[in-house]
PDBQT receptor file of N, H, CA, C and O in Angstrom, charges set to zero:
ATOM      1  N   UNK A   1     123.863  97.080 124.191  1.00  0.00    +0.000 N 
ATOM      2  CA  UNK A   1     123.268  96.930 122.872  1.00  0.00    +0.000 C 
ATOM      3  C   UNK A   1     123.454  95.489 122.408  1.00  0.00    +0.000 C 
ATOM      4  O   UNK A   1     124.475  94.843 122.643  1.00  0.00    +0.000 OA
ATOM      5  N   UNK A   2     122.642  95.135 121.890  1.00  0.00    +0.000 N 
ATOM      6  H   UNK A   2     121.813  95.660 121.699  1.00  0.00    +0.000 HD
ATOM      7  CA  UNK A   2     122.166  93.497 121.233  1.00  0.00    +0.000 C 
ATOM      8  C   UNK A   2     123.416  93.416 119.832  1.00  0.00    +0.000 C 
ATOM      9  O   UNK A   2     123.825  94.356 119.152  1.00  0.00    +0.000 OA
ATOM     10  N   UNK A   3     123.711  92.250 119.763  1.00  0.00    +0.000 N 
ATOM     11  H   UNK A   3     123.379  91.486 120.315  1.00  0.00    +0.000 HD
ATOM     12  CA  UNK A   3     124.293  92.509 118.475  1.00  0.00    +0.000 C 
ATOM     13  C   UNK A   3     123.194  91.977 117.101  1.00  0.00    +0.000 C 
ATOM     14  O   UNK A   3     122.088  91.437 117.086  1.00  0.00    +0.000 OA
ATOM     15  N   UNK A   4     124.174  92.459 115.989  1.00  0.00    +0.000 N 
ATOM     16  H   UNK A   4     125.073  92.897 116.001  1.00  0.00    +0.000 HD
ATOM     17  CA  UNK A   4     122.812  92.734 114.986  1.00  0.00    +0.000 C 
ATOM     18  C   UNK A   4     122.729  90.922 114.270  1.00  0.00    +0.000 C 
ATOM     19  O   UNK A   4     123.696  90.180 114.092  1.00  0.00    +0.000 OA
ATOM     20  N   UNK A   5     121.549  90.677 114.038  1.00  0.00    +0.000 N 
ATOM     21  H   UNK A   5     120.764  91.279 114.182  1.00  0.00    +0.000 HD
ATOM     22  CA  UNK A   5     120.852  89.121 113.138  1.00  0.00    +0.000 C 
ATOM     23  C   UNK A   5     122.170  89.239 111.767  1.00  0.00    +0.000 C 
ATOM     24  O   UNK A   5     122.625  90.169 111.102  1.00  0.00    +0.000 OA
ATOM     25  N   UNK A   6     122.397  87.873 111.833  1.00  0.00    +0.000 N 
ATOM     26  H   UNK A   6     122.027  87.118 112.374  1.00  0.00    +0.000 HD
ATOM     27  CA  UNK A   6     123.554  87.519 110.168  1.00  0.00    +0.000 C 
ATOM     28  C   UNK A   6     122.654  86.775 110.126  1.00  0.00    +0.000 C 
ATOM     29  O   UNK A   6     123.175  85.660 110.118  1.00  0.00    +0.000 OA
ATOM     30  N   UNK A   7     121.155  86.624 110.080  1.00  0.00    +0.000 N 
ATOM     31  H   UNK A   7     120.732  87.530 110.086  1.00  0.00    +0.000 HD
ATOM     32  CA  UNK A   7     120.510  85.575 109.321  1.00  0.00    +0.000 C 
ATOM     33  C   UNK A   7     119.677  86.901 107.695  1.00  0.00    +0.000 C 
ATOM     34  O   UNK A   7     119.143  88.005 107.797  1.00  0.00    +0.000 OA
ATOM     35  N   UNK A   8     119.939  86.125 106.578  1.00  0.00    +0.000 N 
ATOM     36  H   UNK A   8     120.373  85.228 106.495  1.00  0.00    +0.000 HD
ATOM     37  CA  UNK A   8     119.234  86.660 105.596  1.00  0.00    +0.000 C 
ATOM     38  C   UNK A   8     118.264  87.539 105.443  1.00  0.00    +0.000 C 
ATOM     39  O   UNK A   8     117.219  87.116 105.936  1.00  0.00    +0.000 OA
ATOM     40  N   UNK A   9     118.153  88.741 104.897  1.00  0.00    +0.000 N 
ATOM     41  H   UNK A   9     119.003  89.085 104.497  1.00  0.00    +0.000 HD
ATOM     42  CA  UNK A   9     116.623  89.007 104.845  1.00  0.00    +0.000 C 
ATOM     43  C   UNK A   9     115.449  88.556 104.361  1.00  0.00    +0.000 C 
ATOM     44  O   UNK A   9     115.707  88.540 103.157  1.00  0.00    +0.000 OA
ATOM     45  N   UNK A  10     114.110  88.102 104.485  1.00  0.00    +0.000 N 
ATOM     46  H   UNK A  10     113.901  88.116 105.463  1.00  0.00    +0.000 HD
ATOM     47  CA  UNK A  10     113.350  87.100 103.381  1.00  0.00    +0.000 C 
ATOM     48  C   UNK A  10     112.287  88.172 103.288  1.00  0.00    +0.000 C 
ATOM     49  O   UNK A  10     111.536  88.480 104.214  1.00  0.00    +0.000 OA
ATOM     50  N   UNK A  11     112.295  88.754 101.983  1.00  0.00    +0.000 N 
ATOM     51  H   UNK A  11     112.905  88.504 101.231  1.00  0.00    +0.000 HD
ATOM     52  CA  UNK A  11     110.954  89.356 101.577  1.00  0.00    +0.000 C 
ATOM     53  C   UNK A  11     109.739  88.640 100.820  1.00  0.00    +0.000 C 
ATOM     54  O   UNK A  11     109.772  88.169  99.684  1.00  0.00    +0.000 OA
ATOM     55  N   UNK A  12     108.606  88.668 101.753  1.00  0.00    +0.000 N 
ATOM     56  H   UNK A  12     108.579  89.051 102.676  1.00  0.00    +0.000 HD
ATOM     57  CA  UNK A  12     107.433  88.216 101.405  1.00  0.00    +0.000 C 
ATOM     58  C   UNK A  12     107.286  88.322  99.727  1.00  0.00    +0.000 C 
ATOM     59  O   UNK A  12     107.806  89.269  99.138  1.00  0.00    +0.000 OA
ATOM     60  N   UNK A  13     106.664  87.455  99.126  1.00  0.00    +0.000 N 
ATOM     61  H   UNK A  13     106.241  86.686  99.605  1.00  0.00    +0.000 HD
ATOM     62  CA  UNK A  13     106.071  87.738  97.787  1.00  0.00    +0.000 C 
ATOM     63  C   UNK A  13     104.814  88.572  97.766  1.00  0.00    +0.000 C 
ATOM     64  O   UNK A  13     103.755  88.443  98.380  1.00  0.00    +0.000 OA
ATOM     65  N   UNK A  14     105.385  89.803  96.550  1.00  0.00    +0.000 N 
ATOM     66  H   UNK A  14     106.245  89.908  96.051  1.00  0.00    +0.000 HD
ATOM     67  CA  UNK A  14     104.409  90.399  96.383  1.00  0.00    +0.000 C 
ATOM     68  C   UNK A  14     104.788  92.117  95.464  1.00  0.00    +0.000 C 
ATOM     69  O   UNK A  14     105.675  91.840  94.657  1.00  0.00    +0.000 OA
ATOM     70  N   UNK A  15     104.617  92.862  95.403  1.00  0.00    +0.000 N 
ATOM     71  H   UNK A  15     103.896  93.087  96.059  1.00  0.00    +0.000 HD
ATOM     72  CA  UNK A  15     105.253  94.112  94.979  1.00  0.00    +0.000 C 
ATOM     73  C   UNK A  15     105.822  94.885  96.059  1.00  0.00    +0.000 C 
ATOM     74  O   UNK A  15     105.344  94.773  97.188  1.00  0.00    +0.000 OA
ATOM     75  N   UNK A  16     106.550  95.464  95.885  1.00  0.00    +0.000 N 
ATOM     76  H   UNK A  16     106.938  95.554  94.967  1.00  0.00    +0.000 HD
ATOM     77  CA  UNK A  16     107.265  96.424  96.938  1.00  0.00    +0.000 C 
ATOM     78  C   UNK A  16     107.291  98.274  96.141  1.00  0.00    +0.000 C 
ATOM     79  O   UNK A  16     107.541  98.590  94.978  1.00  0.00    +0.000 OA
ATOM     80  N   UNK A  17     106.952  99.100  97.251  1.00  0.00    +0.000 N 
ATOM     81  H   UNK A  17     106.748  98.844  98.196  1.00  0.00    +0.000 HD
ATOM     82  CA  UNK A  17     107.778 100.424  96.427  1.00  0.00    +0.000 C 
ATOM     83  C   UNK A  17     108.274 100.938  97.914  1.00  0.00    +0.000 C 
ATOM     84  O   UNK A  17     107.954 100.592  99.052  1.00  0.00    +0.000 OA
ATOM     85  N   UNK A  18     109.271 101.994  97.359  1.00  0.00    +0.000 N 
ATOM     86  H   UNK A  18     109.531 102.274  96.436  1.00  0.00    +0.000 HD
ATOM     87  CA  UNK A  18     110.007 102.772  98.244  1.00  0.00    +0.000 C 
ATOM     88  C   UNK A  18     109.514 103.989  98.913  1.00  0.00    +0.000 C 
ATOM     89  O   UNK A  18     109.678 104.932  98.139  1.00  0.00    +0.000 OA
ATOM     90  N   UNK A  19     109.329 104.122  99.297  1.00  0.00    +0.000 N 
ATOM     91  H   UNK A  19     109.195 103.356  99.926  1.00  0.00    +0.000 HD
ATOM     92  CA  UNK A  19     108.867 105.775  99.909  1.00  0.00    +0.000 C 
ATOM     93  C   UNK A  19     109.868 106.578 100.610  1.00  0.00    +0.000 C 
ATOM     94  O   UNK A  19     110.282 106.116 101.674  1.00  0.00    +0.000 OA
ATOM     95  N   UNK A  20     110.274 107.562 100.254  1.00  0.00    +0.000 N 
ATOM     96  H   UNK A  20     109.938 107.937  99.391  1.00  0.00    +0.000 HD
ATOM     97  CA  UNK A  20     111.172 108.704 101.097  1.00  0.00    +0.000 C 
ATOM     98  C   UNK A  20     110.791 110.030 101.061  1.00  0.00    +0.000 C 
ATOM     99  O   UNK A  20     110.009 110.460 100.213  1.00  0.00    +0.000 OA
ATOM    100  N   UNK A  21     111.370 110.813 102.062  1.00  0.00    +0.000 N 
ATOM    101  H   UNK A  21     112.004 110.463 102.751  1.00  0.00    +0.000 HD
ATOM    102  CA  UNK A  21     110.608 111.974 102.019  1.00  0.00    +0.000 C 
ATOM    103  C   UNK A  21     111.683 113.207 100.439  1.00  0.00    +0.000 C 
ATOM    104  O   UNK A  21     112.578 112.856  99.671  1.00  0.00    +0.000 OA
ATOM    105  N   UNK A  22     111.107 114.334 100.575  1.00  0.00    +0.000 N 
ATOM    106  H   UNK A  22     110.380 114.619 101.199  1.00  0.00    +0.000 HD
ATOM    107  CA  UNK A  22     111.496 114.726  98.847  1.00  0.00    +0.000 C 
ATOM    108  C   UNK A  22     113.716 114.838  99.477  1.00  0.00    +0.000 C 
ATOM    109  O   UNK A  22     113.976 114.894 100.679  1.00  0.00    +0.000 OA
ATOM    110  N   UNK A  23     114.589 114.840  98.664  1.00  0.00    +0.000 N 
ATOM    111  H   UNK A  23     114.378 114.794  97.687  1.00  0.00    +0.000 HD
ATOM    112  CA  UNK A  23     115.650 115.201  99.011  1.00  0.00    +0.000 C 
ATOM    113  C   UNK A  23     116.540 113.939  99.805  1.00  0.00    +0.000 C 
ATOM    114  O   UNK A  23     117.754 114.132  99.739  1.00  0.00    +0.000 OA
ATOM    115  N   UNK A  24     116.272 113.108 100.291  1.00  0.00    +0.000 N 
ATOM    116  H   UNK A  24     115.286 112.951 100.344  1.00  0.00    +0.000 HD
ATOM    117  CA  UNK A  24     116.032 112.061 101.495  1.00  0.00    +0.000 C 
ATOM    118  C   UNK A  24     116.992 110.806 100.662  1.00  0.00    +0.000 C 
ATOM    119  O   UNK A  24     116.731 110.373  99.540  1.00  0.00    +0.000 OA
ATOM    120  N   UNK A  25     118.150 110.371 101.538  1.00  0.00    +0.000 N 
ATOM    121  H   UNK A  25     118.363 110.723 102.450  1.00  0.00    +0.000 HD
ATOM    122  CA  UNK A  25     118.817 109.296 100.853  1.00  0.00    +0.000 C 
ATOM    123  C   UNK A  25     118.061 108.052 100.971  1.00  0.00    +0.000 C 
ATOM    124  O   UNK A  25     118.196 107.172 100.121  1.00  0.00    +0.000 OA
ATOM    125  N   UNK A  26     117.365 107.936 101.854  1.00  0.00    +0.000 N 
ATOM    126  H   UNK A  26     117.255 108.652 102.545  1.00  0.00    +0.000 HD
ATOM    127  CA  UNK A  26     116.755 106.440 102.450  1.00  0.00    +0.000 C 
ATOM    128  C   UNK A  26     115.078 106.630 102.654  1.00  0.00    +0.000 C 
ATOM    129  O   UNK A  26     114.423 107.660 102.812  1.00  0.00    +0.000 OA
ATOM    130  N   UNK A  27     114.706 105.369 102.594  1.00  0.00    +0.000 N 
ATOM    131  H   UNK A  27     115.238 104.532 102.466  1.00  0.00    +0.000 HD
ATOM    132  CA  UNK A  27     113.316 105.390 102.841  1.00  0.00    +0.000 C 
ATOM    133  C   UNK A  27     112.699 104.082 103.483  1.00  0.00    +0.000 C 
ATOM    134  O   UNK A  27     113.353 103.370 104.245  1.00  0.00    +0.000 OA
ATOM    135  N   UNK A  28     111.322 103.805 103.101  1.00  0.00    +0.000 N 
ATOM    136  H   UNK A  28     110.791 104.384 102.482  1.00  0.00    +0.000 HD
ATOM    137  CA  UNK A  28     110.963 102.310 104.001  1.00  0.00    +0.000 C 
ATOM    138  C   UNK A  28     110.795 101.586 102.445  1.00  0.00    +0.000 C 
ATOM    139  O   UNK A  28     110.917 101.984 101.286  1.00  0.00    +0.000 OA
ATOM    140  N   UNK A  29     110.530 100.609 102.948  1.00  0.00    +0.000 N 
ATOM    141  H   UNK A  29     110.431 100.285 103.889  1.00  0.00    +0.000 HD
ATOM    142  CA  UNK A  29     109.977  99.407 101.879  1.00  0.00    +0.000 C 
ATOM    143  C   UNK A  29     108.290  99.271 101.949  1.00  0.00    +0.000 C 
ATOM    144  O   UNK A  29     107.904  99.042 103.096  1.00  0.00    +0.000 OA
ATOM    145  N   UNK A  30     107.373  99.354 101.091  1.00  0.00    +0.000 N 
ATOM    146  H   UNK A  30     107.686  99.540 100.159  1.00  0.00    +0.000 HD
ATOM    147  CA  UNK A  30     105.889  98.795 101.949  1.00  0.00    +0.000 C 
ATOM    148  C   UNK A  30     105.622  98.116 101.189  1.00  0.00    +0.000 C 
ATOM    149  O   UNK A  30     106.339  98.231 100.195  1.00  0.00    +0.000 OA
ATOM    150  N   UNK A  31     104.511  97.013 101.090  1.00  0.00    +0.000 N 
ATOM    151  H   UNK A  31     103.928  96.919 101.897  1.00  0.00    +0.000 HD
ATOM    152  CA  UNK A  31     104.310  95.519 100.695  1.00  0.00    +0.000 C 
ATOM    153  C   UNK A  31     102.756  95.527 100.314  1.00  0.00    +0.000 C 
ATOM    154  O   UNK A  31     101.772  95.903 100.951  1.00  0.00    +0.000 OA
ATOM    155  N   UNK A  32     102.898  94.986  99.070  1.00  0.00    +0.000 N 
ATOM    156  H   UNK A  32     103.698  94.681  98.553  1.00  0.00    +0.000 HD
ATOM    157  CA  UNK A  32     101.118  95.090  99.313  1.00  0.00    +0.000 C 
ATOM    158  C   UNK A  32     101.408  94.073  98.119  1.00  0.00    +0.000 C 
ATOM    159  O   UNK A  32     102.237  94.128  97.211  1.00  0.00    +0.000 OA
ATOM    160  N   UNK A  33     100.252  92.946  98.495  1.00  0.00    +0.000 N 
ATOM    161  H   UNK A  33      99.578  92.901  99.232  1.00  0.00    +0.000 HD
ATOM    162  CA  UNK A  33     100.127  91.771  97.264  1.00  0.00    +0.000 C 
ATOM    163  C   UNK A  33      99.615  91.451  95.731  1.00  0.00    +0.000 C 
ATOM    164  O   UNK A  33      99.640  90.437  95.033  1.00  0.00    +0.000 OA
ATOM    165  N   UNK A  34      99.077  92.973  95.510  1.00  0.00    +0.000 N 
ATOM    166  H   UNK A  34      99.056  93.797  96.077  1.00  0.00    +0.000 HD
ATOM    167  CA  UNK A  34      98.940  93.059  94.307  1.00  0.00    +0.000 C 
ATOM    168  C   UNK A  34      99.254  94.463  93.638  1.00  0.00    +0.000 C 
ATOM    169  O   UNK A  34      99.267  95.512  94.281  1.00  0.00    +0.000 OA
ATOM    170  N   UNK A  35      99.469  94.383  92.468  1.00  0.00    +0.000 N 
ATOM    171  H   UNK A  35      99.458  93.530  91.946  1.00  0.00    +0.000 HD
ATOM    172  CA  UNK A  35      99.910  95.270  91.243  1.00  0.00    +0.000 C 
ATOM    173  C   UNK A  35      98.705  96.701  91.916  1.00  0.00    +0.000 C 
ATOM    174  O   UNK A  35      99.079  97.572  92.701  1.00  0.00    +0.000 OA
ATOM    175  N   UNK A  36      97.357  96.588  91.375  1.00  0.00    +0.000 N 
ATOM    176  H   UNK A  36      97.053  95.880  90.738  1.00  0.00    +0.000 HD
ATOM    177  CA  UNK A  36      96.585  97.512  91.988  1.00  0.00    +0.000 C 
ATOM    178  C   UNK A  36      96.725  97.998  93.106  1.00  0.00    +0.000 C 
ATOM    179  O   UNK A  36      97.202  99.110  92.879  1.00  0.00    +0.000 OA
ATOM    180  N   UNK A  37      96.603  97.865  94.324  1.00  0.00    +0.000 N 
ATOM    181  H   UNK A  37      96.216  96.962  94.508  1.00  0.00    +0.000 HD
ATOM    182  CA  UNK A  37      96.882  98.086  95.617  1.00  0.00    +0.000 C 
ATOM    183  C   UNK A  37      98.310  99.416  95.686  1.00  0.00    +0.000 C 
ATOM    184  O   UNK A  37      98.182 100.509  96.237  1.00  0.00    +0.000 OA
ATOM    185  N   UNK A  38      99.449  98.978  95.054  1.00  0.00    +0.000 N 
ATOM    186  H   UNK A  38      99.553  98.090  94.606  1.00  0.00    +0.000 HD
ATOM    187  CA  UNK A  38     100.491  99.808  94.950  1.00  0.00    +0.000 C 
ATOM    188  C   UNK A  38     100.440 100.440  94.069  1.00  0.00    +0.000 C 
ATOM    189  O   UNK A  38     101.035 101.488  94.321  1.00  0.00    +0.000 OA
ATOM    190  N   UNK A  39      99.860 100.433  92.613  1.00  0.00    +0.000 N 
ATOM    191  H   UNK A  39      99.377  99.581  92.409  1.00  0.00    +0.000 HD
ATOM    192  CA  UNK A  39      99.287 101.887  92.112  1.00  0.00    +0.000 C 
ATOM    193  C   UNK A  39      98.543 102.780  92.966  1.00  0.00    +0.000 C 
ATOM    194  O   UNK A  39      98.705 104.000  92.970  1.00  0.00    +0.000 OA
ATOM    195  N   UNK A  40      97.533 102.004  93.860  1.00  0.00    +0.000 N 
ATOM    196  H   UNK A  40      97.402 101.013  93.857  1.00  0.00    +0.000 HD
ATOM    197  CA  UNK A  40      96.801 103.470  94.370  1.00  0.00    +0.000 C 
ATOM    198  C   UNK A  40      97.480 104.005  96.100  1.00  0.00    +0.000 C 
ATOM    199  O   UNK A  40      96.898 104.647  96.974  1.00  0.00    +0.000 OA
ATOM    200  N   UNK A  41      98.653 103.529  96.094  1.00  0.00    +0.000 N 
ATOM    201  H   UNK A  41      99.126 103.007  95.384  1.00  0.00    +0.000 HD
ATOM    202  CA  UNK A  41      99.704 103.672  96.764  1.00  0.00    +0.000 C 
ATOM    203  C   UNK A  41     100.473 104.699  96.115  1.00  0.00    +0.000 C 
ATOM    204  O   UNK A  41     100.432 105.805  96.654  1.00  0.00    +0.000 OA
ATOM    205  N   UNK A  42     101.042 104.594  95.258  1.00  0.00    +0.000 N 
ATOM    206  H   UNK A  42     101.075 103.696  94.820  1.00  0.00    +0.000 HD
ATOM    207  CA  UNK A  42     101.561 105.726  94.304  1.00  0.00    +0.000 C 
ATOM    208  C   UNK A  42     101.195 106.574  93.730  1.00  0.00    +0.000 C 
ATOM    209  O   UNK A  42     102.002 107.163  93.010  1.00  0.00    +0.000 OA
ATOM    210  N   UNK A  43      99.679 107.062  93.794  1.00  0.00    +0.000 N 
ATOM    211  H   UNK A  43      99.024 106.584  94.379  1.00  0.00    +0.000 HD
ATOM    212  CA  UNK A  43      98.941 107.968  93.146  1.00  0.00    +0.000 C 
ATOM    213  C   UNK A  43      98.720 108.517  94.599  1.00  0.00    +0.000 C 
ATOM    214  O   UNK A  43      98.153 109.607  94.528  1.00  0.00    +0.000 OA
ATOM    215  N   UNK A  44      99.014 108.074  96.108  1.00  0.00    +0.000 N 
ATOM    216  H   UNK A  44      99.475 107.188  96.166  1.00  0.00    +0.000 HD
ATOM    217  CA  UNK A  44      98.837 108.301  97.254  1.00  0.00    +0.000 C 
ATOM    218  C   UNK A  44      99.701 109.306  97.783  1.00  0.00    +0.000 C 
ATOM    219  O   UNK A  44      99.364 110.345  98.352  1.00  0.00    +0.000 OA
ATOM    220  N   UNK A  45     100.750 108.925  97.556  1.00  0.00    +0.000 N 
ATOM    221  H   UNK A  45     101.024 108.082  97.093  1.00  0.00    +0.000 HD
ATOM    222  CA  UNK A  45     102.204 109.228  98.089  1.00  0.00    +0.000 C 
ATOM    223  C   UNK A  45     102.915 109.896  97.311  1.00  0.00    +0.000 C 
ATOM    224  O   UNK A  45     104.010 110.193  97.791  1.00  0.00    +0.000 OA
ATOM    225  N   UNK A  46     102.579 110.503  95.561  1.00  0.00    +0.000 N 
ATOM    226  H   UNK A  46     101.690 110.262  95.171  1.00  0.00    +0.000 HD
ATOM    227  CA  UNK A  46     103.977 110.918  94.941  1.00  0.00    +0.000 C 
ATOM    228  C   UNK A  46     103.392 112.569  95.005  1.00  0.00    +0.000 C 
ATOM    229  O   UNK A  46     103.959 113.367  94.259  1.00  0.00    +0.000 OA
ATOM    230  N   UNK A  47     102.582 112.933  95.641  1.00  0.00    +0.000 N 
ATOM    231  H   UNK A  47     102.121 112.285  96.247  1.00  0.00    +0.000 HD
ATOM    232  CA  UNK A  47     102.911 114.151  95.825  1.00  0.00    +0.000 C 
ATOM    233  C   UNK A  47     103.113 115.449  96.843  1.00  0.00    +0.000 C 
ATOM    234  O   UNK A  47     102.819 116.644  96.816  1.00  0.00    +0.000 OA
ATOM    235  N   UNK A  48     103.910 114.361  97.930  1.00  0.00    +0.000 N 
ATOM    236  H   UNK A  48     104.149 113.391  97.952  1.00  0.00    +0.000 HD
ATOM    237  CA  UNK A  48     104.471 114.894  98.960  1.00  0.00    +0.000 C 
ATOM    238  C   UNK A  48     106.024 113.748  99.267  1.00  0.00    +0.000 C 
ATOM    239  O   UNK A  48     106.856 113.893 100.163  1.00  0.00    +0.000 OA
ATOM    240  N   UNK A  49     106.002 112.947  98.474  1.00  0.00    +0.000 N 
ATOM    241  H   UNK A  49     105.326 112.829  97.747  1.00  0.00    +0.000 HD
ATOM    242  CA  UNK A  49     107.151 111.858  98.564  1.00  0.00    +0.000 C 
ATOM    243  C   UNK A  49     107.803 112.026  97.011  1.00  0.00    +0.000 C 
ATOM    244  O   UNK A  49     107.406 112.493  95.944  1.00  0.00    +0.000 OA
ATOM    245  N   UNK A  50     109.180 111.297  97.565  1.00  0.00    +0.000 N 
ATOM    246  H   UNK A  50     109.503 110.917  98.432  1.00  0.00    +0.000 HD
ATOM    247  CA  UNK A  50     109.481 110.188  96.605  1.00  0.00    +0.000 C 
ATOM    248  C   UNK A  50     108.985 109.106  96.468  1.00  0.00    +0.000 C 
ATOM    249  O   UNK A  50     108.992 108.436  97.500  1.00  0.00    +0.000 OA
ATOM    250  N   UNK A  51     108.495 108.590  95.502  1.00  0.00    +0.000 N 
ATOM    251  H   UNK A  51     108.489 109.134  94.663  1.00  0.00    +0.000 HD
ATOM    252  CA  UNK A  51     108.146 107.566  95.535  1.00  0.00    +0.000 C 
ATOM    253  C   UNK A  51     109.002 106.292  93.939  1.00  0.00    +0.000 C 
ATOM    254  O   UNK A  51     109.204 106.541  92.750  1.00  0.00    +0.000 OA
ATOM    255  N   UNK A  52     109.292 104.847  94.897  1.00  0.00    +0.000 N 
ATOM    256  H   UNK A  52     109.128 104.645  95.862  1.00  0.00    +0.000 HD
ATOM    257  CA  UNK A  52     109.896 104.415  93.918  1.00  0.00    +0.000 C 
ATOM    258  C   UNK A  52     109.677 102.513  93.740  1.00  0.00    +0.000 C 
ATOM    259  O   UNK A  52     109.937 101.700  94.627  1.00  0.00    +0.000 OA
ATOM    260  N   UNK A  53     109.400 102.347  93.021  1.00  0.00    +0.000 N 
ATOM    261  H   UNK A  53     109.189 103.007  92.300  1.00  0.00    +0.000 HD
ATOM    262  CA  UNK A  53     108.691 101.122  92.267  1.00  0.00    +0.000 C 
ATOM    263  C   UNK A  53     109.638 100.140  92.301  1.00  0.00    +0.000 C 
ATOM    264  O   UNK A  53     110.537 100.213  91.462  1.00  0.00    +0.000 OA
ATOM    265  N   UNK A  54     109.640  99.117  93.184  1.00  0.00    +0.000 N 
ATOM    266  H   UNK A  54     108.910  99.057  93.865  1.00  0.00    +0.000 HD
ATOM    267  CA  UNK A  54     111.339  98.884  93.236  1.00  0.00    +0.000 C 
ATOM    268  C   UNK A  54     110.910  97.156  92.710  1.00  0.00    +0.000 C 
ATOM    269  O   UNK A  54     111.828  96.410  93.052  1.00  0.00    +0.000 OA
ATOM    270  N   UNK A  55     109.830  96.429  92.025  1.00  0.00    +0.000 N 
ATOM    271  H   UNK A  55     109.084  97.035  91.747  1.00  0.00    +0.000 HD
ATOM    272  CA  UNK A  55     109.860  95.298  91.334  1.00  0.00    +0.000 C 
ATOM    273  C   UNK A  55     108.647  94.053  92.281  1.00  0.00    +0.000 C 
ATOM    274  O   UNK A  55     108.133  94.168  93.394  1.00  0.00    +0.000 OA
ATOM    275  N   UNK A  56     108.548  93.011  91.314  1.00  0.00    +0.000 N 
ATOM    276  H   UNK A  56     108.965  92.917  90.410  1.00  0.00    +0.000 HD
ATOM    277  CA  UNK A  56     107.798  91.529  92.515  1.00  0.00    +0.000 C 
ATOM    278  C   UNK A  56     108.713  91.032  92.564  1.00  0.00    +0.000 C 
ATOM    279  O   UNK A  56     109.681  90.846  91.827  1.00  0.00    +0.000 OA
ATOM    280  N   UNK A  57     108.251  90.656  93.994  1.00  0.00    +0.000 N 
ATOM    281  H   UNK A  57     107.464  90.807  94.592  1.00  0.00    +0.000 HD
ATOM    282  CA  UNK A  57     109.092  89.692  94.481  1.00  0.00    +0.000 C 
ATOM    283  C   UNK A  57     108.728  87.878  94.530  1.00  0.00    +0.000 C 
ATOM    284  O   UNK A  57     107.625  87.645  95.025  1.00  0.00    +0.000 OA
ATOM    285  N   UNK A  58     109.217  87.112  94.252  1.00  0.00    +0.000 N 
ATOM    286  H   UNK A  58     110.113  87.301  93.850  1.00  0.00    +0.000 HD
ATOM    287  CA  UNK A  58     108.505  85.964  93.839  1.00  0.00    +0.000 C 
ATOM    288  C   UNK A  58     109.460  85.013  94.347  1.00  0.00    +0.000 C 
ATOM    289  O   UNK A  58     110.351  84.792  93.527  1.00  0.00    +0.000 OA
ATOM    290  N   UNK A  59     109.606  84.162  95.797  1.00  0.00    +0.000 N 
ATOM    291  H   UNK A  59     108.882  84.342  96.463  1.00  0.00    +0.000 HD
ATOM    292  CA  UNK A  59     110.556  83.096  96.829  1.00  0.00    +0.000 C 
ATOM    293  C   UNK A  59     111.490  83.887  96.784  1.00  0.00    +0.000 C 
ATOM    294  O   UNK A  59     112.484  83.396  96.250  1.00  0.00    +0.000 OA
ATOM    295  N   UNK A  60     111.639  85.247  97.226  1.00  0.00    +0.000 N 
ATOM    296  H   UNK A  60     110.831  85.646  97.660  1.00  0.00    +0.000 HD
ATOM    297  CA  UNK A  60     112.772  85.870  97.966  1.00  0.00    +0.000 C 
ATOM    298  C   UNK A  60     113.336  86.790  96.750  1.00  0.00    +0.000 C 
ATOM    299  O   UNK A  60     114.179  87.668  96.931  1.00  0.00    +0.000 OA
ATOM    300  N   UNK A  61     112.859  86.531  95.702  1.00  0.00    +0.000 N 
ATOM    301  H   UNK A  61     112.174  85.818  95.555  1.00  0.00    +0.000 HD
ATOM    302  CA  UNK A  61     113.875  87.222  94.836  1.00  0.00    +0.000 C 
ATOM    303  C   UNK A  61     113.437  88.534  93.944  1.00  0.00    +0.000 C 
ATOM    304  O   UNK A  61     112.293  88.455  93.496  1.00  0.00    +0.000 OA
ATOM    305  N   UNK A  62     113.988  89.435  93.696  1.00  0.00    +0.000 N 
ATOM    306  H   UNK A  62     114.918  89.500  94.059  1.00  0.00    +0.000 HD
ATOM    307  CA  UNK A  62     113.024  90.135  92.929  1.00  0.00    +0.000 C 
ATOM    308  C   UNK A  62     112.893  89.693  91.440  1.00  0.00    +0.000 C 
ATOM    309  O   UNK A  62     113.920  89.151  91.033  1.00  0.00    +0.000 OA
ATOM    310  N   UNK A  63     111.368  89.836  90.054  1.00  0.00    +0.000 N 
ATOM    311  H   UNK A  63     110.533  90.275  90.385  1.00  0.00    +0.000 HD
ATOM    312  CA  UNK A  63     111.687  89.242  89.109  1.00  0.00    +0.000 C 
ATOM    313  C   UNK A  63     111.883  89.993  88.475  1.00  0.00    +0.000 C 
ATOM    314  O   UNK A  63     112.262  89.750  87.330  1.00  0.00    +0.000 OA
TER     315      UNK A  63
């Protein structure tokens, strides 16, 4: 086994939400560059998911 990257994580700018399945400690991240796009992401996904709105991201950071 490889050992694991100590370099930073860098998240793209843009909105992020969470997705997990219902009950579920963990989930993915998905990326989409505008506000719209992840509303109809969330009108996609919240009724067989969790779904969770987790902020923009703007040079790495969330605002």
């Amino acid at each position: 086994m490889a050992r694991p990257s100590k370099s930073p994580i860098r998240l793209k700018d843009g909105h992020y939400i969470e997705v997990a399945n219902k009950f579920s400690s963990s989930g993915i991240k998905i990326h989409r560059d505008s506000k719209k796009e992840i509303d109809h992401l969330v009108r996609l996904y919240q009724k067989s998911k969790d779904v969770t709105y987790l902020g923009e991201v703007k040079n790495g950071k969330f605002v």
